[in-house]
N, C-alpha and C positions, 0 to 999 in steps of 0.2 A: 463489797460494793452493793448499792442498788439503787434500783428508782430511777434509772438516767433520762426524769420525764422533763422535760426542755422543753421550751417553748418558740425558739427561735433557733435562726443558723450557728448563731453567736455563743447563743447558751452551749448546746452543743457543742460546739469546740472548748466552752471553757470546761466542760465536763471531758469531753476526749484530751486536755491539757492536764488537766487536774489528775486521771489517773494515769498517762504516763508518765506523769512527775513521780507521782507514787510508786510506781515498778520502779525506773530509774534511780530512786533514792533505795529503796530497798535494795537494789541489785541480786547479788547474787545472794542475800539472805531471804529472798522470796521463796515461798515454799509451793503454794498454794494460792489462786486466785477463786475467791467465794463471793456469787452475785447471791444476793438473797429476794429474787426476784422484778418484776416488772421492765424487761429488756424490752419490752417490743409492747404496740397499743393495736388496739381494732383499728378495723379497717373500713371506718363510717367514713363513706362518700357520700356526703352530701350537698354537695354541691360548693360548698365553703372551699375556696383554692387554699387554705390552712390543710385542709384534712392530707392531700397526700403527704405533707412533713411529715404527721405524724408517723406515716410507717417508716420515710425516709432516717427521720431521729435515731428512730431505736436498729433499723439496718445500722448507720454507720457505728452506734454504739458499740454493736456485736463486732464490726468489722474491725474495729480499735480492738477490742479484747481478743480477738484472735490475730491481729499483726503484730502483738506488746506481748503474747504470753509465751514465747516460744517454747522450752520446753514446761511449764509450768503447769500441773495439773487444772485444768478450770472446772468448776464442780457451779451447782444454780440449782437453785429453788424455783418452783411455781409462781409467782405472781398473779396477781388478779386480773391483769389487765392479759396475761397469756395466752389462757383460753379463746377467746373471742380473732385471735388474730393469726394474720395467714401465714408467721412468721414463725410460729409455734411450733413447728416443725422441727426447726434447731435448735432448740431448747437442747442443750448441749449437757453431756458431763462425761468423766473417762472413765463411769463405770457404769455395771449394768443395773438397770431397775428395776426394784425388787416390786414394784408396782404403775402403771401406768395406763391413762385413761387422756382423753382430750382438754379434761381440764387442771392435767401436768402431771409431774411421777413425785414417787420416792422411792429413797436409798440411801445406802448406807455404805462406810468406807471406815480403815483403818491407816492411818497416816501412824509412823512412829507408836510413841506411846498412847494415841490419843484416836478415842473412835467418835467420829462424826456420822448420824443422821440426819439425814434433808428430809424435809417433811412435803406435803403438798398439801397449802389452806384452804385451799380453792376445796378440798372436799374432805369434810370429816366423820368419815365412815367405821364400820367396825372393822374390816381388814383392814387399813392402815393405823388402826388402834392397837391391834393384836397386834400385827407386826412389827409396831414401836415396841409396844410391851416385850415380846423377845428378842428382839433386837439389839435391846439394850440390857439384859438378863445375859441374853449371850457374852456381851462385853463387859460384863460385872468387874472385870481384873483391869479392865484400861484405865493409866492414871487419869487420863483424862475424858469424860464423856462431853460431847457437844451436840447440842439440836440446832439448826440451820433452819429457819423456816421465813416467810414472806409475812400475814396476817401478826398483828403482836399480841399475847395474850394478856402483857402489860403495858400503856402507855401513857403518856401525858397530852397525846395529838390526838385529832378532832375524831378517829376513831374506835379512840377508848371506849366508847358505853356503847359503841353500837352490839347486835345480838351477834353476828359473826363472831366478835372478839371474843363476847360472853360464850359462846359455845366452845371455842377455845382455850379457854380458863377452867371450863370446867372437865371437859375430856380431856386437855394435854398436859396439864402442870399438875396433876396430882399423881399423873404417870413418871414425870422430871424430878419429884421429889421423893418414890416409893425405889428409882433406879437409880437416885445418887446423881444427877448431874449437871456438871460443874458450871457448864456455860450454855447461854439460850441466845443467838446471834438471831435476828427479827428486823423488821423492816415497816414498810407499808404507809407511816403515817410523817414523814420526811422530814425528822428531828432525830436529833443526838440525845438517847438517856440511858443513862447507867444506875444500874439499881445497886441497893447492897444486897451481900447472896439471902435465900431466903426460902422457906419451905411449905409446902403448899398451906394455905390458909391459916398463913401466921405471920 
């Protein structure tokens, strides 16, 4: 999941429809629920009677994901929109953060055969460079490696060229292709694309 950014009452529900359909079809082969950020928006009052929705959207968003997940792991990325909001607080996951600051965590988990990393885009420093770098060193034997992150390093939407993304491309993917892995789950620019696999600067 992410992005649950609505504009009305309406949308909103079709997005709270939309993924309890999704759990519900999955049923009991649901393992795992994975936001990849932006649950919740700032909290610009200005005067516009629009603005309080905006926190109200992403409250109920959250409230959906935690009445639908019973016992289901919920795990979440950083989103841009995070920082800035008063909501960021619950910025939720069932494990502990191997780093965290206001403008959102990271961590890392072992499901089955398969180890997932969540990344936080919102800031890309050399502690959470390193601690990718071993991270994923340490899980060298997982058949499956996964990175989890919000910002995309590759896209086809309107945020493709900007310099955030560029800074992204050039510190994380050349780290995803020296530790082997397999899948990069991304968000941000609110389009569907699938790439074929591929290794850094090729």
């Amino acid at each position: 999941l992410s992005d649950a950014q609505t504009k009305d009452l309406n949308k909103t529900n079709i997005w709270r429809n939309t993924f309890v359909q999704g759990v519900q079809t999955a049923g009991k082969g649901l393992d795992m629920t994975l936001f990849n950020g932006d649950q919740f928006d700032q909290n610009n009052q200005t005067g516009n009677d629009k603005e309080p929705f905006r926190l109200f959207r992403y409250a109920k968003a959250i409230d959906v994901i935690q009445d639908y997940k019973f016992d289901i792991p919920y795990m979440t990325s950083s989103g841009n929109h995070e920082p800035s909001s008063p909501y960021s607080q619950y910025l939720m996951s069932d494990v502990d953060y191997a780093g965290y600051d206001y403008k959102g965590a990271y961590y890392s988990y072992d499901y089955s055969c398969a180890h997932v990393a969540v990344l936080n885009t919102n800031t890309v420093d050399d502690a959470q460079i390193n601690w990718l770098t071993n991270d994923l060193e340490a899980a060298k034997d997982a058949k499956w490696k996964i990175v989890v992150m919000h910002i995309s390093p590759y896209s086809t939407g309107d945020h493709s060229n900007k310099s955030e993304n560029q800074k992204i491309v050039e510190k994380y993917t050349p780290i995803f292709s020296a530790k082997h892995v397999d899948l990069v789950l991304q968000a941000h620019d609110h389009t569907y694309n699938k790439t074929l696999p591929y290794r850094w600067n090729a």
